[in-house]
Structures are given as structure tokens and as C-alpha cells.
C-alpha positions as CSV (number, residue, x, y, z in Angstrom):
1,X,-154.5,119.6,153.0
2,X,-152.9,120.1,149.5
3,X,-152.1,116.9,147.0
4,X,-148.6,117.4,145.3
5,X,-146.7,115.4,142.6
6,X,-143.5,114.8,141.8
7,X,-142.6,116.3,137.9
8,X,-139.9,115.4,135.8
9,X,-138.9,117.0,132.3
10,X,-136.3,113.6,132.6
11,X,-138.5,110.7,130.7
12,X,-138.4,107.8,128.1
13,X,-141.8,107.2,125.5
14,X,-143.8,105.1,126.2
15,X,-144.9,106.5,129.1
16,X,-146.1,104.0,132.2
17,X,-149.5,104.2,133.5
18,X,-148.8,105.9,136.6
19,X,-146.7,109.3,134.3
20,X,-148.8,111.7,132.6
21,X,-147.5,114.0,130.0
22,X,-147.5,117.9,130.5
23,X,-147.4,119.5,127.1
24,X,-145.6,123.1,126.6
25,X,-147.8,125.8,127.9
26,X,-149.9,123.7,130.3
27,X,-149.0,124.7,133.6
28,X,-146.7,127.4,132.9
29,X,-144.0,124.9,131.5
30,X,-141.3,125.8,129.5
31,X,-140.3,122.1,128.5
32,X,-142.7,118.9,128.2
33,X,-143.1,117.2,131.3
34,X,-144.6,114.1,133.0
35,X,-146.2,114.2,136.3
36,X,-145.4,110.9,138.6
37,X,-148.2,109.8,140.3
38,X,-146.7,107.3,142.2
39,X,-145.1,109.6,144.1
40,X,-148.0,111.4,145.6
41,X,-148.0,112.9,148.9
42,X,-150.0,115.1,150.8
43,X,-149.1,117.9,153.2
44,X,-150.6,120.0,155.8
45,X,-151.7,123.3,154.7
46,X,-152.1,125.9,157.5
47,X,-155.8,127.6,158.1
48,X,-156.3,130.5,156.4
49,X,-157.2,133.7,158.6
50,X,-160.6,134.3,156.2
51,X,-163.8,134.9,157.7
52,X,-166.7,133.7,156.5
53,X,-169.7,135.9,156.4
């Protein structure tokens, strides 16, 4: 299972407690950002074909 959220570069200061800012490089961002947590979802990630030894 992998956790995503939603990012906007799209946001007014200050920020509401569910956004947090992503500050130019974190991430690999080109322009600051805020991550949504209120729009958390989670997926289905397929098995991976690794064997354990």
C-alpha cells in the first residue's frame, strides 16, 4: 500500500492546519509548495517479484 497527497504550488499564507509548506529544493521542487493532507488517499501497490533470502 502506498500513502499519496495531493500538492499544490496554488496557495494563500496563512496556511490551514491540514497544508504543509514544501520549500524549494525539498522534494525535487522547482516552486514552493503545500502538501494537502486532507486529501490523503491510499492505493494498492502491486507485490514485488523479490525474494527473500
Amino acid at each position: 500500500m502506498t500513502i499519496v497527497a495531493a500538492i499544490t504550488s496554488k496557495f494563500d499564507e496563512p496556511l490551514y492546519p491540514t497544508e504543509v509548506l514544501i520549500k524549494v529544493p525539498e522534494g525535487g521542487l522547482t516552486i514552493n509548495s503545500v502538501a494537502l493532507l486532507n486529501h490523503i488517499r491510499s492505493i494498492d501497490t502491486p507485490p514485488t517479484n523479490q525474494t527473500t533470502r
